[in-house]
C-alpha positions in Angstrom: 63.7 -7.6 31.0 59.9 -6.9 30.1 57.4 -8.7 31.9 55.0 -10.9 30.1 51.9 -9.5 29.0 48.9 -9.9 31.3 46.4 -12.3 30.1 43.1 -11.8 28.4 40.1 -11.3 30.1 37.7 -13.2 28.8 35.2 -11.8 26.7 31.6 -11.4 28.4 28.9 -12.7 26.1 26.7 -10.4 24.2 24.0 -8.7 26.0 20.7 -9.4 24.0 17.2 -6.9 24.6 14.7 -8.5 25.5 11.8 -8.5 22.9 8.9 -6.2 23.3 5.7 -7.7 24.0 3.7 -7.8 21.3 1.2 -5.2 20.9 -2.7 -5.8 21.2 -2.7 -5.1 17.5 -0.5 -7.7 16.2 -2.6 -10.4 18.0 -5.6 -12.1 16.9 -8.5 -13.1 19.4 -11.0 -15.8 17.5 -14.2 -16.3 19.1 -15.8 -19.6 18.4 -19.5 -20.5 18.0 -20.5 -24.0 18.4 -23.9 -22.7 16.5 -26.2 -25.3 18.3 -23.8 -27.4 19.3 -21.7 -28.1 22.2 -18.0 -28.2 23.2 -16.9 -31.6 25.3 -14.5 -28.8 27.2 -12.0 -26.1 26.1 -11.9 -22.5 25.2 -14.7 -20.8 23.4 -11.8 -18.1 21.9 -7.9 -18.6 21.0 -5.2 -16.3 20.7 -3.2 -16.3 17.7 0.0 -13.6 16.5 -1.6 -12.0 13.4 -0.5 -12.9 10.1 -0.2 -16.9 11.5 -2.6 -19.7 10.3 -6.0 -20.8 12.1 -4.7 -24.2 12.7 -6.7 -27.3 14.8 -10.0 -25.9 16.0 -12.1 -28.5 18.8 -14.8 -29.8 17.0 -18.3 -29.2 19.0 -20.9 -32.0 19.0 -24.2 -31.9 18.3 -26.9 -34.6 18.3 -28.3 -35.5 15.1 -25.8 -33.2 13.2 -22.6 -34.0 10.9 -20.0 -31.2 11.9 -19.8 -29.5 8.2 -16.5 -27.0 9.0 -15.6 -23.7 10.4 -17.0 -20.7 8.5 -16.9 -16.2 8.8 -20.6 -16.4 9.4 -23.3 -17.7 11.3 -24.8 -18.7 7.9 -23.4 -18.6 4.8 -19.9 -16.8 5.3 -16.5 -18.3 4.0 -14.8 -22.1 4.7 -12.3 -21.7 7.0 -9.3 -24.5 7.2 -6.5 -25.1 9.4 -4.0 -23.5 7.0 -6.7 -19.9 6.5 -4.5 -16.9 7.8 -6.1 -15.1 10.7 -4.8 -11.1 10.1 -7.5 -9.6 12.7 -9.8 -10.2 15.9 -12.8 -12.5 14.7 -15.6 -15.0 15.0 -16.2 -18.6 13.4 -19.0 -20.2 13.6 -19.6 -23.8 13.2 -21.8 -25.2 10.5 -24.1 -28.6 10.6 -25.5 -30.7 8.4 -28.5 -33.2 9.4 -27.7 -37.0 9.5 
């Protein structure tokens, strides 16, 4: 008579690597300027993975000033949005318009 075959061992689950940290170059540092005005509290600089969109910014205050948006330079410079692609290290800068 032939013994019955041993049972199974159950299978262990598949080891998975850790990911690598991402390197400096595939994140993005943006500095912000208030440009007169002031932030309420928060960072003046966000870290974002390359290649990934801007998203909220804090709004700074300024008295006598409508906040106007985020743009690439101090004056002049591009209109930044929430959905604007950040590939590199930068710096917005707020822009104001008077009441």
């Amino acid at each position: 008579m032939t013994p019955p075959p041993a049972p199974e061992e159950p299978t262990a689950p598949a080891v998975t690597t850790p990911q690598p940290i991402t390197p400096a170059e595939q994140v993005a540092k943006v500095l912000v300027s208030a440009n007169g005005g002031k932030f309420k509290a928060g960072k003046k600089s966000i870290y974002i993975a390359a290649g990934t969109k801007l998203g909220k910014v804090q709004v700074p205050a300024r008295a006598g000033y409508n906040f106007k948006g985020w743009y690439t330079a101090k004056t002049g410079g591009k209109k930044l949005s929430a959905s604007t692609t950040i590939t590199k290290t930068m710096k917005i800068y707020a822009h104001w318009t008077r009441k």
